[in-house]
Chimera marker file (.cmm) of the C-alpha trace (Angstrom):
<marker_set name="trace">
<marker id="1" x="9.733" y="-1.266" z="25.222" r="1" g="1" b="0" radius="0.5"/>
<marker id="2" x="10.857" y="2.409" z="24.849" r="1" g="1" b="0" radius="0.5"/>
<marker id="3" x="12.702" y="4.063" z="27.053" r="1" g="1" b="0" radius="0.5"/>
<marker id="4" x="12.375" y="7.608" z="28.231" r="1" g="1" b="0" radius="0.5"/>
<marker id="5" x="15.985" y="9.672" z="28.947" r="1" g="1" b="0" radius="0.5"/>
<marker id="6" x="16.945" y="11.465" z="32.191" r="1" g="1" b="0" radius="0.5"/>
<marker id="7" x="19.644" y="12.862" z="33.698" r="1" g="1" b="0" radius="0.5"/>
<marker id="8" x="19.371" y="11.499" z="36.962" r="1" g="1" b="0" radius="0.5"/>
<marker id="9" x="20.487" y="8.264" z="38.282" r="1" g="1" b="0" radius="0.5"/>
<marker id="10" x="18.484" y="5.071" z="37.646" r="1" g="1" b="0" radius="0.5"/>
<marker id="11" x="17.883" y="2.175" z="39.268" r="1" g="1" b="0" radius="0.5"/>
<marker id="12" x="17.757" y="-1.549" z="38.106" r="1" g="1" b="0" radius="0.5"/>
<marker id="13" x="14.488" y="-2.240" z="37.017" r="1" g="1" b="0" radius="0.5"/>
<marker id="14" x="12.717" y="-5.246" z="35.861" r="1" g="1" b="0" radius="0.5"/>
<marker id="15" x="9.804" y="-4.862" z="33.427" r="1" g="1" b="0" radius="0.5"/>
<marker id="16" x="7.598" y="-8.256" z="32.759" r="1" g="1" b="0" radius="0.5"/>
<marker id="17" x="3.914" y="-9.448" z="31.509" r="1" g="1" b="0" radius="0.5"/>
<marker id="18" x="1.847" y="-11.393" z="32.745" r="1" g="1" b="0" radius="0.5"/>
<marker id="19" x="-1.680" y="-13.005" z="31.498" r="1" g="1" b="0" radius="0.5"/>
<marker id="20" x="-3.515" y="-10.189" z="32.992" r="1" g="1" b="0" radius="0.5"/>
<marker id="21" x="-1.364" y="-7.218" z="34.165" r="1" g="1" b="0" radius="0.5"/>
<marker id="22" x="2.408" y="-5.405" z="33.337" r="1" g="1" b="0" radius="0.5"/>
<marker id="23" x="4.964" y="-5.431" z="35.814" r="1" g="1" b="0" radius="0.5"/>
<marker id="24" x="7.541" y="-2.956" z="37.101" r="1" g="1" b="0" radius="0.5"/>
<marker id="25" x="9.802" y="-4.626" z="39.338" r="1" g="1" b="0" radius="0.5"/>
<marker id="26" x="12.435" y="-2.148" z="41.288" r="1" g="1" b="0" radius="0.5"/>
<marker id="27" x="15.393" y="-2.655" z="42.840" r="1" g="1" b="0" radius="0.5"/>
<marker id="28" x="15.573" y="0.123" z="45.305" r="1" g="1" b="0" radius="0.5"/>
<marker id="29" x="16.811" y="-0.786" z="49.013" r="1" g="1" b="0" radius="0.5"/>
<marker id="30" x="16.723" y="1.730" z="51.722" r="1" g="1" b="0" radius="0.5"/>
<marker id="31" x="13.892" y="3.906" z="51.550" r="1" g="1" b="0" radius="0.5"/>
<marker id="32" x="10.263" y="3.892" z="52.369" r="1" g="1" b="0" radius="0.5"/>
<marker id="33" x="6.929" y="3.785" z="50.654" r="1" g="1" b="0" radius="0.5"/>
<marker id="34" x="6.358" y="7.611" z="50.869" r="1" g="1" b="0" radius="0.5"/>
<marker id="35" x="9.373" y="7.868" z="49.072" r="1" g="1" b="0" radius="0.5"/>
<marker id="36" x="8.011" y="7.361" z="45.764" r="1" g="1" b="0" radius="0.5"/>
<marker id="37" x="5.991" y="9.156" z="43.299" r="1" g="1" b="0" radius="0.5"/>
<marker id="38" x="4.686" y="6.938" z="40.339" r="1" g="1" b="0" radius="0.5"/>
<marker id="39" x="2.955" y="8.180" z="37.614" r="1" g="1" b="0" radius="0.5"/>
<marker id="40" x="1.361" y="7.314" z="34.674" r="1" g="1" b="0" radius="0.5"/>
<marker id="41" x="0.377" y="9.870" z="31.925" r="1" g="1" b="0" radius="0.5"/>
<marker id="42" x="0.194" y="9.020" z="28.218" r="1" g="1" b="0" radius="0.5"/>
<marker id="43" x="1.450" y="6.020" z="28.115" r="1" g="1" b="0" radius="0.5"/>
<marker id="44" x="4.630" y="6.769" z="30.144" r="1" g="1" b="0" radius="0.5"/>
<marker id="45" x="5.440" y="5.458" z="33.579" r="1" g="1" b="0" radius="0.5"/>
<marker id="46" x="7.500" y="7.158" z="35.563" r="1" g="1" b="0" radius="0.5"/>
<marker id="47" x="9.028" y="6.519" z="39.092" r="1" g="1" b="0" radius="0.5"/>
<marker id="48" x="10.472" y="8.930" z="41.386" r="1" g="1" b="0" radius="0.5"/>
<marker id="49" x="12.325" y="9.740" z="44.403" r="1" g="1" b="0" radius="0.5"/>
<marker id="50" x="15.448" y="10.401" z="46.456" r="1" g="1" b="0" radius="0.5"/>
<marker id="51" x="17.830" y="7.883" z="48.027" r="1" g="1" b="0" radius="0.5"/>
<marker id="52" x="19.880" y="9.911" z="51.091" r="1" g="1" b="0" radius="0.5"/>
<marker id="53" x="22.975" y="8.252" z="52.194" r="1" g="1" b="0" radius="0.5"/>
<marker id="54" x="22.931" y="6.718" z="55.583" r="1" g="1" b="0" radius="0.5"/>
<marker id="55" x="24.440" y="8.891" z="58.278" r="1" g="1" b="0" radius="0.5"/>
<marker id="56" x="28.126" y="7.763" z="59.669" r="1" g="1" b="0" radius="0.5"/>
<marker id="57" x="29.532" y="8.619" z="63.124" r="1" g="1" b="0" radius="0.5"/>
<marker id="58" x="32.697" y="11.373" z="62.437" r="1" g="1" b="0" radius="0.5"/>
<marker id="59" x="34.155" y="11.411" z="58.678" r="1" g="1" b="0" radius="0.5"/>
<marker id="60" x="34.211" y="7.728" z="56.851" r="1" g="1" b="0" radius="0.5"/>
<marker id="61" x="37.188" y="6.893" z="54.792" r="1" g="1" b="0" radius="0.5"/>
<marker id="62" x="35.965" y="5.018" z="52.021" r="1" g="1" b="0" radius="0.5"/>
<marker id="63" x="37.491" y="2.788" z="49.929" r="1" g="1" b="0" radius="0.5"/>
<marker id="64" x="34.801" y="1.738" z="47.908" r="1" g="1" b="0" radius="0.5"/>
<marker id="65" x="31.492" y="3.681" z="47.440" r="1" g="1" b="0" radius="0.5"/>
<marker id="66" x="29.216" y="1.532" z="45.078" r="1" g="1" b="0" radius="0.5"/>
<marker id="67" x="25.985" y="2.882" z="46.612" r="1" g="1" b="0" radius="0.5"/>
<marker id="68" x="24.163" y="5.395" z="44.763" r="1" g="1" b="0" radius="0.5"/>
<marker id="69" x="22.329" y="8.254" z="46.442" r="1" g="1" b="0" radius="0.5"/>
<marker id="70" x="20.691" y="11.140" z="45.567" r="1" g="1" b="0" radius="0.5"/>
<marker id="71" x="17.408" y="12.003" z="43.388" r="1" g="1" b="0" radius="0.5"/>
<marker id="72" x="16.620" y="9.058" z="40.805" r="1" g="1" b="0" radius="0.5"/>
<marker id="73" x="14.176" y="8.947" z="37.808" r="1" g="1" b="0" radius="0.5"/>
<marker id="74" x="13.015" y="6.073" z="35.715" r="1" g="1" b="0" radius="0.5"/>
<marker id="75" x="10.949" y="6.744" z="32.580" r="1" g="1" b="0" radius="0.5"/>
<marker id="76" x="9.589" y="3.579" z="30.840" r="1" g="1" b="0" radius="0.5"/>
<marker id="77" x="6.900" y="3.904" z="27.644" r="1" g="1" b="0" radius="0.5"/>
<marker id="78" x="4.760" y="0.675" z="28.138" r="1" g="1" b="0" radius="0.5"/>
<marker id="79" x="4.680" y="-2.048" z="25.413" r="1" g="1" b="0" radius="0.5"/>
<marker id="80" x="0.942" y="-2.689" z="25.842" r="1" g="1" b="0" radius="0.5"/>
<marker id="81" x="-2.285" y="-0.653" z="26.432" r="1" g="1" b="0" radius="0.5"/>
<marker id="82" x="-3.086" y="-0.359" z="30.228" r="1" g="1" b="0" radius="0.5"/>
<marker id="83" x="-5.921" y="0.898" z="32.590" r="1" g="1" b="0" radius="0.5"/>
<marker id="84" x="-4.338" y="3.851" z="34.027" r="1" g="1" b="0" radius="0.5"/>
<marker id="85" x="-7.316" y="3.279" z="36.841" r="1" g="1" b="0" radius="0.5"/>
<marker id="86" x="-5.617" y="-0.224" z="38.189" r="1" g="1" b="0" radius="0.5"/>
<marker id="87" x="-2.367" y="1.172" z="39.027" r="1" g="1" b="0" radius="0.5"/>
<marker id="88" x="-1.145" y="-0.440" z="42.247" r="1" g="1" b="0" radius="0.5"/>
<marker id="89" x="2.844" y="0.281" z="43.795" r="1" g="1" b="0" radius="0.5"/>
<marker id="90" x="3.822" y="-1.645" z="46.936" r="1" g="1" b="0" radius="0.5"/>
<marker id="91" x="7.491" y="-1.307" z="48.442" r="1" g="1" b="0" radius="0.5"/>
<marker id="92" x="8.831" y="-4.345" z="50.587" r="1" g="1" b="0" radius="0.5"/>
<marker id="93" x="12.403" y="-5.376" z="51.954" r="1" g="1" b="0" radius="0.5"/>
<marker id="94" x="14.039" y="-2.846" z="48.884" r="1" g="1" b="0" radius="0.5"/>
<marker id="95" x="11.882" y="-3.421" z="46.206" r="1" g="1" b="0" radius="0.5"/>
<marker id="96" x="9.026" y="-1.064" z="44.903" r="1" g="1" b="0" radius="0.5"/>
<marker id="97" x="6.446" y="-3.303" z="42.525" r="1" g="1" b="0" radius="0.5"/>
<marker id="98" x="4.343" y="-1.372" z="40.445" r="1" g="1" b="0" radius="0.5"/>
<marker id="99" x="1.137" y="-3.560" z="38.678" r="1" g="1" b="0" radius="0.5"/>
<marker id="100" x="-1.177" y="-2.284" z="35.967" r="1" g="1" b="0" radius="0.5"/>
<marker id="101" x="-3.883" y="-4.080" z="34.387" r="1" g="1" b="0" radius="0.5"/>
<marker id="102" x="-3.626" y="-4.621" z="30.959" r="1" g="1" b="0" radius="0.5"/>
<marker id="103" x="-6.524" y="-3.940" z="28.212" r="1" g="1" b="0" radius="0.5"/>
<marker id="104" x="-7.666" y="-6.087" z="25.831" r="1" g="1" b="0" radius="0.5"/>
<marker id="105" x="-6.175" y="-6.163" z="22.678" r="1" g="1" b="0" radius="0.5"/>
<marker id="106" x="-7.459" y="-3.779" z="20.188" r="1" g="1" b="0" radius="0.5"/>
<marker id="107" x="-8.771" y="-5.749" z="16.392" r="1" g="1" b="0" radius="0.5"/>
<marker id="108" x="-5.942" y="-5.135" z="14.128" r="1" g="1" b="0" radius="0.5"/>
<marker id="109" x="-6.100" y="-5.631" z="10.473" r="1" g="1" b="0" radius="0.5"/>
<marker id="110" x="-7.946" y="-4.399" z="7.572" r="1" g="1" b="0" radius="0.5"/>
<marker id="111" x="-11.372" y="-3.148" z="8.591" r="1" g="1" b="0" radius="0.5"/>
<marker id="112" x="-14.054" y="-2.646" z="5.858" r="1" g="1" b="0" radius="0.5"/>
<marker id="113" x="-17.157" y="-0.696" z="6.555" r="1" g="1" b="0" radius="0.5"/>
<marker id="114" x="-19.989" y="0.400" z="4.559" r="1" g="1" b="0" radius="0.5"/>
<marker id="115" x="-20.586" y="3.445" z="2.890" r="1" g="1" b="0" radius="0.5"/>
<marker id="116" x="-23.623" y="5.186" z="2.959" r="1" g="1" b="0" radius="0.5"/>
<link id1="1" id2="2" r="1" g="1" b="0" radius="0.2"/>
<link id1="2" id2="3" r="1" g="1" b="0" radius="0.2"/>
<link id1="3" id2="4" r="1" g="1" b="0" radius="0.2"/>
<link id1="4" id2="5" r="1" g="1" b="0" radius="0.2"/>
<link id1="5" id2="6" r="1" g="1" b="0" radius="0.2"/>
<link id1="6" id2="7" r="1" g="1" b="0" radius="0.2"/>
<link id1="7" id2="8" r="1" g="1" b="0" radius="0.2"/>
<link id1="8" id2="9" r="1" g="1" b="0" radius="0.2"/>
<link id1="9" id2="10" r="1" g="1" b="0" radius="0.2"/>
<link id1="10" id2="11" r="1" g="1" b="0" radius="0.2"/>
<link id1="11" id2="12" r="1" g="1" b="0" radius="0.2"/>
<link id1="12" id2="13" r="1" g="1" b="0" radius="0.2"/>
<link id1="13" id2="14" r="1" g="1" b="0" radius="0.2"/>
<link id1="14" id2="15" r="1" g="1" b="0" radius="0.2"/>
<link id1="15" id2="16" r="1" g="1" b="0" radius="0.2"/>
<link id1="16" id2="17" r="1" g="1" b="0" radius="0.2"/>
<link id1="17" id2="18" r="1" g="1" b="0" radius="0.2"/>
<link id1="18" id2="19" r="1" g="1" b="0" radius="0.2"/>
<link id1="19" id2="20" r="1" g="1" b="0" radius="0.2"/>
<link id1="20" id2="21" r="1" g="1" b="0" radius="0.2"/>
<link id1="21" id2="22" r="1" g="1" b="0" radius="0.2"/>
<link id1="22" id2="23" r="1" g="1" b="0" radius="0.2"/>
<link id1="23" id2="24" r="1" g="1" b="0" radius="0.2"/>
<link id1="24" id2="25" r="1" g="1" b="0" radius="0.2"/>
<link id1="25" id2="26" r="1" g="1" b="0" radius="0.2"/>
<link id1="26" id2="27" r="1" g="1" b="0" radius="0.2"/>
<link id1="27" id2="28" r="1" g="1" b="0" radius="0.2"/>
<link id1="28" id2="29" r="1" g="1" b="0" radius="0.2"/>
<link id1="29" id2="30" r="1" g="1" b="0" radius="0.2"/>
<link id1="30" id2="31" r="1" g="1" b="0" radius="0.2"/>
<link id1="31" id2="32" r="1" g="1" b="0" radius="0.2"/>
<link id1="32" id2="33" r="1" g="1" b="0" radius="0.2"/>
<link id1="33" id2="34" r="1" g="1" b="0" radius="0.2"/>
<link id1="34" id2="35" r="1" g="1" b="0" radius="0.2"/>
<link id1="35" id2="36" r="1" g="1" b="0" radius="0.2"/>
<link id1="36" id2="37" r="1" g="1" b="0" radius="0.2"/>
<link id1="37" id2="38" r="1" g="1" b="0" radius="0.2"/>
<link id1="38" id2="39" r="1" g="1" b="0" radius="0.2"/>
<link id1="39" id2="40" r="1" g="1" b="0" radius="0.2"/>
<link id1="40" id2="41" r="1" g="1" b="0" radius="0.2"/>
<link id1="41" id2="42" r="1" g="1" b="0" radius="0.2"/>
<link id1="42" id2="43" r="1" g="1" b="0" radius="0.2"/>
<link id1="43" id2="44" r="1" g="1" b="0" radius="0.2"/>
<link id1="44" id2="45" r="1" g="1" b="0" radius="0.2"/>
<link id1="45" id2="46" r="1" g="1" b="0" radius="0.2"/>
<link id1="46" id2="47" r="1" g="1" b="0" radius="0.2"/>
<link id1="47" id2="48" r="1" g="1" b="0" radius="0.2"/>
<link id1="48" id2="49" r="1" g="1" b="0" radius="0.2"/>
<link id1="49" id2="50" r="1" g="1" b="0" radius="0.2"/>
<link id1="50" id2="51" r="1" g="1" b="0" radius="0.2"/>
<link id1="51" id2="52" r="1" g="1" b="0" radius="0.2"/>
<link id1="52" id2="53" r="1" g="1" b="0" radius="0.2"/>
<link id1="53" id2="54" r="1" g="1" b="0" radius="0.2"/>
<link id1="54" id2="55" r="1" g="1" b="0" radius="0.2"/>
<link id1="55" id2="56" r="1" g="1" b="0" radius="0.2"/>
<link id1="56" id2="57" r="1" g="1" b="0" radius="0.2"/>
<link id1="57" id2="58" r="1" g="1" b="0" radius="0.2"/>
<link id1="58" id2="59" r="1" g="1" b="0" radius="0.2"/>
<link id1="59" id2="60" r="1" g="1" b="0" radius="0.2"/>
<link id1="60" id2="61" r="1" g="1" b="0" radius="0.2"/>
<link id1="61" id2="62" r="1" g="1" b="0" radius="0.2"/>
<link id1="62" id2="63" r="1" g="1" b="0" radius="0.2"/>
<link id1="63" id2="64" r="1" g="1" b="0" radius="0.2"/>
<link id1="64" id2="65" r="1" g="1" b="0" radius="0.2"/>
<link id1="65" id2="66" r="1" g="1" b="0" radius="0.2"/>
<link id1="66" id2="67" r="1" g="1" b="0" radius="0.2"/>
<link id1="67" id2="68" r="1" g="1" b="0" radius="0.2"/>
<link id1="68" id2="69" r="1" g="1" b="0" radius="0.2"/>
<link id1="69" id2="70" r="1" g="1" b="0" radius="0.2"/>
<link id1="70" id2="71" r="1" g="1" b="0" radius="0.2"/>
<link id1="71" id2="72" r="1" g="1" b="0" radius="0.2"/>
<link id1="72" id2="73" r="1" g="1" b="0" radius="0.2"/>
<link id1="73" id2="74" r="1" g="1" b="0" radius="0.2"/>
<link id1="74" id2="75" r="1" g="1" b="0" radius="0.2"/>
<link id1="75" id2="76" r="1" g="1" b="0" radius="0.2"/>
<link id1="76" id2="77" r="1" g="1" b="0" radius="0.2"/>
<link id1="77" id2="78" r="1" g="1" b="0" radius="0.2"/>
<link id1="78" id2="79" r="1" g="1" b="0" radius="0.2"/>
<link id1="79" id2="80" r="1" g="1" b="0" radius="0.2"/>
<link id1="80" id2="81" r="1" g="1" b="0" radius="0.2"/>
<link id1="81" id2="82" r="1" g="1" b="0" radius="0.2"/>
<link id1="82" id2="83" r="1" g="1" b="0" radius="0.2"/>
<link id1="83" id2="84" r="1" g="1" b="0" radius="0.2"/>
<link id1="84" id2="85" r="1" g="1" b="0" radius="0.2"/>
<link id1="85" id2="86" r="1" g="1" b="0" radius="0.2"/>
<link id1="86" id2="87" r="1" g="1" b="0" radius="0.2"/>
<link id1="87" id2="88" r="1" g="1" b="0" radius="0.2"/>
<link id1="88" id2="89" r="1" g="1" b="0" radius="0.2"/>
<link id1="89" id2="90" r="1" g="1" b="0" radius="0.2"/>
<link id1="90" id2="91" r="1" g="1" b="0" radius="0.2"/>
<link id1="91" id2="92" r="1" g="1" b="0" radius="0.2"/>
<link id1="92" id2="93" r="1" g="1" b="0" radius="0.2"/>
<link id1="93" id2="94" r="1" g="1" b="0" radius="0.2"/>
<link id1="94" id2="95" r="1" g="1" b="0" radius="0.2"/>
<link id1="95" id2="96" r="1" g="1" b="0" radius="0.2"/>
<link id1="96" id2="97" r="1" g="1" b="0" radius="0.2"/>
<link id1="97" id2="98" r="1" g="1" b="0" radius="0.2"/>
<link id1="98" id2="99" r="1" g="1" b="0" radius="0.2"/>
<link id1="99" id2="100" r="1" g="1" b="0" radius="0.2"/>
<link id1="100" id2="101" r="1" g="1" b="0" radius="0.2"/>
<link id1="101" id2="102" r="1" g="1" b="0" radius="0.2"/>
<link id1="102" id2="103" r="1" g="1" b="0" radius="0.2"/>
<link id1="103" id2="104" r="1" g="1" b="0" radius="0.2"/>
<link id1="104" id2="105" r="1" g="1" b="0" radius="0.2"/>
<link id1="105" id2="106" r="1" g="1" b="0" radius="0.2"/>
<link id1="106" id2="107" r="1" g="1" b="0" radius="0.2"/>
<link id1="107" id2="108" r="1" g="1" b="0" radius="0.2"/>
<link id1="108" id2="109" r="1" g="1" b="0" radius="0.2"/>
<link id1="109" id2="110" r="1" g="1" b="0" radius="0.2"/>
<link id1="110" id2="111" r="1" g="1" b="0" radius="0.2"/>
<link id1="111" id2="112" r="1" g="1" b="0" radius="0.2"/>
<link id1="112" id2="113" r="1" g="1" b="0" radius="0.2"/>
<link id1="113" id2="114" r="1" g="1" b="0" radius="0.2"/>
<link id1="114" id2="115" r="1" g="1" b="0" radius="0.2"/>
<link id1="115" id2="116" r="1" g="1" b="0" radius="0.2"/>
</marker_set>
């Protein structure tokens, strides 16, 4: 699993497989579907967006501020061959799950063919 650099902040993401499709498992709360761009271009997925921080009545004094807000970028390089077609993202109570199909494995080993 490679992973892409960015300078923005990133949240915690889980990436899985299962029998038929890859997984991209988001831990995102307090935003909404239209919030998100995903995108998948050669071979690199990458999600997008801005968390704004939630408006407070006069100034808050803080004394701890954990919460990170502001524009976010994840950029993952898939470990498997996917159809960029079957890309599906849902977002539901704070996390955004992104599912692609995967594609069969490609015949690896020597390959001998006739010449003629």
């Amino acid at each position: 699993m490679g992973f892409v650099a960015s300078s923005k902040w990133k949240p915690p993401t889980d990436i899985y497989e299962t029998d038929e499709a890859l997984v991209v498992y988001m831990d995102i709360a307090g935003m909404h579907a239209e919030e998100f761009t995903v995108e998948y271009v050669d071979g690199v997925l990458t999600i997008a967006g801005e968390r704004t921080a939630r408006r407070h009545e006069g100034k808050p004094h803080y004394h701890a501020m954990e919460v990170q807000v502001g524009p976010f970028e994840r950029r993952f390089r898939l470990p498997v061959p996917v159809d960029p077609e079957s890309i599906r993202a849902s977002y539901e109570q704070g996390f955004l799950e992104v599912r692609l199909t995967k594609l069969p494995a490609r015949l690896s080993g020597p390959q001998s063919v006739r010449v003629q």
